[in-house]
C-alpha positions, 0 to 999 in steps of 0.5 A: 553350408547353410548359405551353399543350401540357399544358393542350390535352391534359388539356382534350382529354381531358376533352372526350373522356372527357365525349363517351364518357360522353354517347354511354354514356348516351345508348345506354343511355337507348335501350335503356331507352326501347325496352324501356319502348315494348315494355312499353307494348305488352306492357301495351296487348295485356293490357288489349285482351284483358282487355276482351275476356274482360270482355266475354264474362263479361258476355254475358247467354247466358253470365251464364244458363248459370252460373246454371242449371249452378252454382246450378241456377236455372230459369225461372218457371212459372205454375204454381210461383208463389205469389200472396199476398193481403194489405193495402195499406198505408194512406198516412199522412199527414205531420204538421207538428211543432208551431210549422211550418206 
């Protein structure tokens, strides 16, 4: 009986000690996961706001005001354009190579 005792008590022990163990890493899994979830979140807002600044950037208004301020571009007037006269290219006509038709 005595050596029954031992047995249930070691095999007590591990049960408890494995429970402990599983409770350990299951809060830990927790914390881990609440923190990725918060990540996630952190990660969803960046990209929102990146979409946004996109977005913006690519207005046309935005897109013209840089062109005028940095580059110094203006509008066309008829009176800064250049007309040029030249040749129409004549069409040529394509030639089978020799054998096809």
């Amino acid at each position: 009986m005595g050596r029954m005792s031992i047995l249930f008590a070691v095999l007590l022990m591990v049960s408890a000690i494995s429970l402990v163990t599983a409770r350990f890493q299951s809060r830990q899994l927790f914390v881990e996961t609440d923190r990725l979830e918060d990540k996630a979140r952190e990660l969803d807002t960046d990209w929102r706001r990146l979409q946004l600044e996109r977005a913006e950037l690519a207005r046309n208004a935005r897109i013209d005001g840089t062109a005028r301020a940095e580059l110094k571009m203006e509008n066309t007037a008829p009176d800064r354009t250049i007309y040029l006269k030249g040749q129409a290219a004549k069409p040529t006509t394509a030639v089978a190579p020799e054998g096809r038709q």
